[in-house]
MARVO-82874 format. One record per atom (N, C-alpha, C, O): x, y, z; residue in one letter. Coordinates in steps of 0.1 Angstrom, whole numbers, plus 5000, padded with zeros to 4 digits. Last residue first. Layout:
XYZa
...
//
This chain:
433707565266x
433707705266x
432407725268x
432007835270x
434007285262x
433307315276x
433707505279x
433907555289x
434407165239x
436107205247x
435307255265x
435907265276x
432407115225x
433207005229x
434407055241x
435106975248x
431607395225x
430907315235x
431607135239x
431507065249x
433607485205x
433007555218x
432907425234x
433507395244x
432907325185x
433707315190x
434507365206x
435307325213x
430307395179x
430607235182x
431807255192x
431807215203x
430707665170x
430007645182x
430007505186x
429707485197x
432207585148x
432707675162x
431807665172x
432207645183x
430407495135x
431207435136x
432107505148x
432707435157x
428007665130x
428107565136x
429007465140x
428707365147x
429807865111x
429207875124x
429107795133x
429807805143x
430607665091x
431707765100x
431207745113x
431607675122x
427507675081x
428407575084x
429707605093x
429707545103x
426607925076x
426107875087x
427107755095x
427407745106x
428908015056x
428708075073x
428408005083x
429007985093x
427307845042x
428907815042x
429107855054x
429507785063x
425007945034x
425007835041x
426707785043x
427007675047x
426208215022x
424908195037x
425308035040x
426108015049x
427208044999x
427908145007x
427008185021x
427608165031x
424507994985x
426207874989x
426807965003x
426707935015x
423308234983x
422408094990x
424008004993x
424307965004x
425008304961x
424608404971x
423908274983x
424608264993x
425208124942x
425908164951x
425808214965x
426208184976x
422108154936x
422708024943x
424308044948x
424607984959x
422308394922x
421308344933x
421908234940x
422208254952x
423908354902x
423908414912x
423208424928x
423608444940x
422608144890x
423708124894x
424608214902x
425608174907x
420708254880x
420408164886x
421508144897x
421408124909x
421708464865x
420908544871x
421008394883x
421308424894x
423108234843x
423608344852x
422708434862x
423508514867x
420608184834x
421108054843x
422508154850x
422708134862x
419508364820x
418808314831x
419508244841x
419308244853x
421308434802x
421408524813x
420508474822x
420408544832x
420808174788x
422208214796x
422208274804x
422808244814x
418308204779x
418908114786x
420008144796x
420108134808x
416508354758x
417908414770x
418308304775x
419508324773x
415108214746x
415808264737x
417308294746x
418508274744x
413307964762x
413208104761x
414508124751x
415108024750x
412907674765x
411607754760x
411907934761x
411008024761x
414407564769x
414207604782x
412807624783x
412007614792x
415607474745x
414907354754x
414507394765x
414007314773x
417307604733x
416007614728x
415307544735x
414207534731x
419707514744x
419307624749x
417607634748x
416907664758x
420207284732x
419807254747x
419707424752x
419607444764x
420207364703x
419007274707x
418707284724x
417607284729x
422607454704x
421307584704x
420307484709x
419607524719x
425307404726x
424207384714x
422907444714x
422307494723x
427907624741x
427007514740x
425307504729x
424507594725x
430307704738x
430007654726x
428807584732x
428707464728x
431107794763x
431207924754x
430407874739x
430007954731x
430607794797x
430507724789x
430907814775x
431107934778x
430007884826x
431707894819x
431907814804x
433007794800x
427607874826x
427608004823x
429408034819x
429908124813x
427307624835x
426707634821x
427507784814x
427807814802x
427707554858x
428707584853x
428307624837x
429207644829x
424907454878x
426207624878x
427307654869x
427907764871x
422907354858x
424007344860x
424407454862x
424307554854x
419607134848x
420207254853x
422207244857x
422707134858x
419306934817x
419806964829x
420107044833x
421007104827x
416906804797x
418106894798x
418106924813x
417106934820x
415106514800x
415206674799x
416106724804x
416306704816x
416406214785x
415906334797x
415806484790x
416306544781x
416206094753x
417006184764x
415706234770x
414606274766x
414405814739x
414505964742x
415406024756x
415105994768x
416105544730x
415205604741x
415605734739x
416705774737x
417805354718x
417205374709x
415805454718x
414705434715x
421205334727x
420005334729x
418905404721x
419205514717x
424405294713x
423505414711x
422205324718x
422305214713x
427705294727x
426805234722x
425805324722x
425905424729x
431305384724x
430105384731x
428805314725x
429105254715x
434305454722x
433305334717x
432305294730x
432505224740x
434805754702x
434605664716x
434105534712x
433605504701x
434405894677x
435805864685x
435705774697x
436705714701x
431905794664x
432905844655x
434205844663x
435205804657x
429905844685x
430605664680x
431605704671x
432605624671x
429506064689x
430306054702x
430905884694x
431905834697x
427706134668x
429306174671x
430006134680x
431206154679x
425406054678x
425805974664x
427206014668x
427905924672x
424906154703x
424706024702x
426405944688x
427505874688x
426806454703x
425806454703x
425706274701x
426706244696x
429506654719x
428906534710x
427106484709x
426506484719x
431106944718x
429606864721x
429506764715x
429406784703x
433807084725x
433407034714x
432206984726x
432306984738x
436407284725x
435207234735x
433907244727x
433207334723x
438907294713x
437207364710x
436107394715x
435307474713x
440407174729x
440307264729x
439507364723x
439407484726x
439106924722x
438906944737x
439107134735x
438207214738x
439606864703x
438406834705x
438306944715x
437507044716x
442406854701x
442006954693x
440607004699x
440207124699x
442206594718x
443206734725x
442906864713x
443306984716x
441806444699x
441206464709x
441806584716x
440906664718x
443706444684x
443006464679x
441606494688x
440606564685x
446606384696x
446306514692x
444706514686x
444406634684x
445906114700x
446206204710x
445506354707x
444506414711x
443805974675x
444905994678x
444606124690x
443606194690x
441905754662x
441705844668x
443105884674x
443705774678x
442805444654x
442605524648x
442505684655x
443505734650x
439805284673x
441505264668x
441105374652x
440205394645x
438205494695x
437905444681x
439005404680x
439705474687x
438405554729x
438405584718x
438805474705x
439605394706x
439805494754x
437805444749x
438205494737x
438605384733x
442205624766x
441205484767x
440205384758x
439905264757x
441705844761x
442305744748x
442305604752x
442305504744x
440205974782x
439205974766x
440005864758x
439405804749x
442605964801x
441105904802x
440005874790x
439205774790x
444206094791x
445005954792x
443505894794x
443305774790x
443406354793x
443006274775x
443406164781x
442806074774x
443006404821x
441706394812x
442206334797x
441406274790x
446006444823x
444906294828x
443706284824x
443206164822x
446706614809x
447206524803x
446006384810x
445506284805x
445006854823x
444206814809x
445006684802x
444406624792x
446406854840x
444806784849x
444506774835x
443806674832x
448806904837x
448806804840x
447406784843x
447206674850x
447807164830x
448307144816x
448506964822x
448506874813x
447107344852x
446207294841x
447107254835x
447507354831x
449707344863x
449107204872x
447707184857x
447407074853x
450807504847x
451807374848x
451007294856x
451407174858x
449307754851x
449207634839x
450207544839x
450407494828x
450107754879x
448907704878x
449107684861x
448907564858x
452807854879x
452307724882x
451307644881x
451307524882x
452708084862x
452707934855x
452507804860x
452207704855x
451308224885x
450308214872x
451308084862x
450708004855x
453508254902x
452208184906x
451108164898x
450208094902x
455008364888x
455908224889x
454208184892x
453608094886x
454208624882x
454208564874x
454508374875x
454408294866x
452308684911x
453308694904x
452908574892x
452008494892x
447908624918x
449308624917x
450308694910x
449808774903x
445408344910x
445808534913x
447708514918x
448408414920x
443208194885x
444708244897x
444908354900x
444708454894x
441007944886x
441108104885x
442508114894x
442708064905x
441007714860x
440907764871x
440707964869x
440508044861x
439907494835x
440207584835x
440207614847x
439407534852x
440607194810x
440407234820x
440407414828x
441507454825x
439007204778x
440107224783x
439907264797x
439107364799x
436306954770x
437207104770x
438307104778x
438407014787x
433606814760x
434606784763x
435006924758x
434606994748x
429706674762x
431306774758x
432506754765x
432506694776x
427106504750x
428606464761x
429806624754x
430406654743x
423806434751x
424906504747x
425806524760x
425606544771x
421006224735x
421806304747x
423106384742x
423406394730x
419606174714x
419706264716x
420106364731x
419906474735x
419505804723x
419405904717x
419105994715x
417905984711x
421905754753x
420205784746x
420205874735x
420705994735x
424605534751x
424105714750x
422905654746x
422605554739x
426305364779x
425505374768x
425005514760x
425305604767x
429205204780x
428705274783x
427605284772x
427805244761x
430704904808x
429804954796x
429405084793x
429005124804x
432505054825x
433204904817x
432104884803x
432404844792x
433105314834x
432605244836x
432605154822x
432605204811x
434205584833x
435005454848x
434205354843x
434705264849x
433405734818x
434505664814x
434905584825x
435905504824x
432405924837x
431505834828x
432105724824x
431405624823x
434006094842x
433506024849x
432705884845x
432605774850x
434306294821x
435406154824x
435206094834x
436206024838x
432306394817x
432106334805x
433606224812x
433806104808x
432206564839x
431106424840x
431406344832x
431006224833x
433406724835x
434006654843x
433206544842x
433606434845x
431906794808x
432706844814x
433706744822x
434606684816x
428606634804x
429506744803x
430706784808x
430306844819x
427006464797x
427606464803x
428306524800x
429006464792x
422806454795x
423906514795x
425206474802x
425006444814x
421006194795x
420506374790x
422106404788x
422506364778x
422005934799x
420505994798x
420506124794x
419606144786x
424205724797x
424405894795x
422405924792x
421905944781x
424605484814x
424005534809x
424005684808x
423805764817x
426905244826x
426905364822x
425805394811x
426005354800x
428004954846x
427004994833x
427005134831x
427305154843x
430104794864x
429504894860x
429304944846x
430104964837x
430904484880x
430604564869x
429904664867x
428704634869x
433204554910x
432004544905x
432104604891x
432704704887x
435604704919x
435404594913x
434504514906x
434804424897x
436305094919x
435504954924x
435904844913x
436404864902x
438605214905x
439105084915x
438104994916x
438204874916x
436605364891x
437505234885x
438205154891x
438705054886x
435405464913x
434605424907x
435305334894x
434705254887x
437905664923x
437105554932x
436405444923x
436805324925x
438705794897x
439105644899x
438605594916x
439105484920x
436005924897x
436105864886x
437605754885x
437805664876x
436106094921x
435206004918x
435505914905x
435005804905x
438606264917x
438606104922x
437606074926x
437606014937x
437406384888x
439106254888x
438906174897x
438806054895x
436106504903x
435706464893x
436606324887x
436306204884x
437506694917x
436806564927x
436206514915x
435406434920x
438906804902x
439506744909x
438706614917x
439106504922x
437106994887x
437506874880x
438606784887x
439306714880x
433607054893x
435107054903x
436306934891x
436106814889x
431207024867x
431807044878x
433407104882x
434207164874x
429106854849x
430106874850x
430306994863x
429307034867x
426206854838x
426806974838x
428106974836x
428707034827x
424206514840x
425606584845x
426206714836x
426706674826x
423106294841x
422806384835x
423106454839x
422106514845x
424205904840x
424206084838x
423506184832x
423106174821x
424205624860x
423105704852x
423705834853x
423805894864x
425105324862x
425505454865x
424405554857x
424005514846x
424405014881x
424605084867x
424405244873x
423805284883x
427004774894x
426104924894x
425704954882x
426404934873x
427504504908x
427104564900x
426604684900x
425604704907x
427304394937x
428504384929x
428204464917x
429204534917x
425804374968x
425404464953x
426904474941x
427304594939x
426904324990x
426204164980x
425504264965x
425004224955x
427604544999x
428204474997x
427604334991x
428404234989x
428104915003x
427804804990x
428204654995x
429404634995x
429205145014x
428505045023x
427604965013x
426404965015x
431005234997x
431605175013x
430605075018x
430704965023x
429705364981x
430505234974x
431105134990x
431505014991x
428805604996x
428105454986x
428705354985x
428305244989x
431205695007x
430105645009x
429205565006x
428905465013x
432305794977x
433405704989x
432205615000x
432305495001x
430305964972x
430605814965x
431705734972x
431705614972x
430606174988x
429606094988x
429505974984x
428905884990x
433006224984x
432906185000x
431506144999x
431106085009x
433306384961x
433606264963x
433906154976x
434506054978x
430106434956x
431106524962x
431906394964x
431306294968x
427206574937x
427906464945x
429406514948x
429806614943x
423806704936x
425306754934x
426006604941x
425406534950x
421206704947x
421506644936x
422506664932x
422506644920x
420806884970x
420906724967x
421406634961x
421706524964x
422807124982x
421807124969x
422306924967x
423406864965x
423907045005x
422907185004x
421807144995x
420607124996x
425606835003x
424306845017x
423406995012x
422307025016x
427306944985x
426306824982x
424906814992x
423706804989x
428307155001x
427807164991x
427007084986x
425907124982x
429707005022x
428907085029x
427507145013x
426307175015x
431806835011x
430306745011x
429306855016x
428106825016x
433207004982x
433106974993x
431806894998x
430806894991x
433407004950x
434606944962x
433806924971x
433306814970x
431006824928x
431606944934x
432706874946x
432906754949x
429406824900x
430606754902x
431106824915x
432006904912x
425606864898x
426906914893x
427706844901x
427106784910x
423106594887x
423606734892x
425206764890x
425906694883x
423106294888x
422506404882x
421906554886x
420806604887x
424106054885x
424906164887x
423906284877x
424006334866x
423205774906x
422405854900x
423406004899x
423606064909x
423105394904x
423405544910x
423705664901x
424205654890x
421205134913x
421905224907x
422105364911x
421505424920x
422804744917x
422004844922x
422704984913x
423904984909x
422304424919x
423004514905x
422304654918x
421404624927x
421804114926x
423204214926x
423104344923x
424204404925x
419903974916x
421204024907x
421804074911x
422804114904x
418403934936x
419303824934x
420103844924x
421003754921x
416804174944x
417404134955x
418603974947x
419503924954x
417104374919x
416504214921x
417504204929x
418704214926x
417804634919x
416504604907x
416204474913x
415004444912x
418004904944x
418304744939x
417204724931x
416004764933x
419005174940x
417705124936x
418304964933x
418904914923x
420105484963x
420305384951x
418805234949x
418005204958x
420605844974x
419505744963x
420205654955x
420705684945x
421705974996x
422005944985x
421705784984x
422105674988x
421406265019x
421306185017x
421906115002x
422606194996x
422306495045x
422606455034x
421906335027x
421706275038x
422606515073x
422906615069x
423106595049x
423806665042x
420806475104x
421106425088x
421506515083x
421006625085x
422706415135x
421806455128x
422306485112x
423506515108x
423106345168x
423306315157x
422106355147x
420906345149x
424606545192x
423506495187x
423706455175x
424506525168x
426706665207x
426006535207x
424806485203x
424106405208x
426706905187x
426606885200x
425906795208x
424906805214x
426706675161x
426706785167x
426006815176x
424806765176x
427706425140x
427306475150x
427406625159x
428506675161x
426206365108x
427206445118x
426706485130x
425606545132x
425306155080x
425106195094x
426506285101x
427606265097x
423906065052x
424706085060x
424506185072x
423706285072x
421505775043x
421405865053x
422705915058x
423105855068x
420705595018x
422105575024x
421705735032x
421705825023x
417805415005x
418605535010x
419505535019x
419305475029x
416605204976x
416905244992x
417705404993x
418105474984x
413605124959x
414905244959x
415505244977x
414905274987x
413404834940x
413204904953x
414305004956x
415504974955x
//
């Protein structure tokens, strides 16, 4: 039975939805309920409330808040990847939880997803899903002191992503070896991912490939999940797409502002 967690904000005294997020008790007497990362990794919650399927780590601080005879989760990905800060602290909210957590890679985990995934105590891959891994990247502007600081902060968000992958990895698998991985920005596919991780393989067909705003920062991704759209262009689709949806982010960001000054207006009695 699928329940629903309803987030709420009030404005101008009124309360009203501004979000939701889907979990599924399988037996009111196991405990177990699931949750679902299937969309992109993002910071803010004004973004999750836009496009539904995105999570924000104010979402899962949420979930996990209002769990409590549900000790178990199983985790489900089909994940782009994302923000790789809210990515980290969804992924130690979700290794503080206490409860056992199952991990199913269904179609894709990519990116930030792929060390999200890693919070959890079992993990599984379908076969013919797919997991990448790469070097963290920003955008800087600036002097020169303001362009090392920022690869002196990428260079500590890429030490916390491998201290995350050497966790799980094969005995044998070395630092550098994954940190080569990464800087290829490599794809694993079922069979490859048991070669350095110790993951398990399911014997079920992968979901259907996954939309993603970040596809377009991608540089090695696999022909198979291109050939999956059914068009040859892909890219410049999902960049044409991903225009559009900026353009749609940025309107609804205003709106948000907007209504937020006008809250505030009316709280102060302007």
């Amino acid at each position: 039975m699928k329940k629903r967690f309803n987030f709420t904000k009030q404005n101008r005294g009124k309360t009203e939805n501004v979000g939701y997020l889907d979990f599924e008790a399988k037996d009111e007497d196991e405990g177990r309920c699931s949750l679902y990362f299937y969309g992109d990794i993002v910071s803010e919650q004004w973004i999750s409330d836009w496009d539904e399927e995105s999570k924000c780590p104010a979402d899962i601080a949420d979930f996990l808040n209002q769990l409590d005879k549900y000790e178990d989760i199983d985790i489900f990905f089909n994940s782009g990847g994302g923000d790789v800060f809210a990515g980290l602290a969804i992924y130690n909210q979700l290794k503080r939880y206490s409860g056992h957590k199952v991990g199913y890679v269904d179609g894709m985990a990519a990116s930030i997803a792929s060390v999200i995934m890693f919070a959890c105590d079992e993990l599984h891959f379908s076969t013919g899903a797919q997991a990448m891994i790469h070097k963290p990247s920003c955008m800087a502007f600036g002097n020169a002191d303001d362009l090392q600081d920022a690869i002196n902060q990428l260079d500590l968000c890429e030490d916390s992503i491998v201290d995350v992958y050497m966790q799980h990895t094969l005995k044998g698998i070395t630092r550098d070896e994954i940190k080569d991985l990464m800087r290829q920005e490599t794809w694993f596919n079922a069979e490859k991912m048991q070669q350095y991780f110790d993951v398990q393989i399911e014997q079920k067909a992968a979901v259907a490939a996954c939309a993603s705003d970040y596809f377009a920062k991608y540089i090695n991704i696999p022909k198979s999940l291109v050939n999956k759209s059914g068009t040859k262009d892909i890219v410049n689709a999902v960049i044409k797409e991903l225009e559009n949806r900026d353009a749609e982010k940025e309107k609804q960001r205003i709106e948000v502002e907007k209504d937020k000054i006008l809250s505030d207006l009316y709280e102060y009695g302007t």
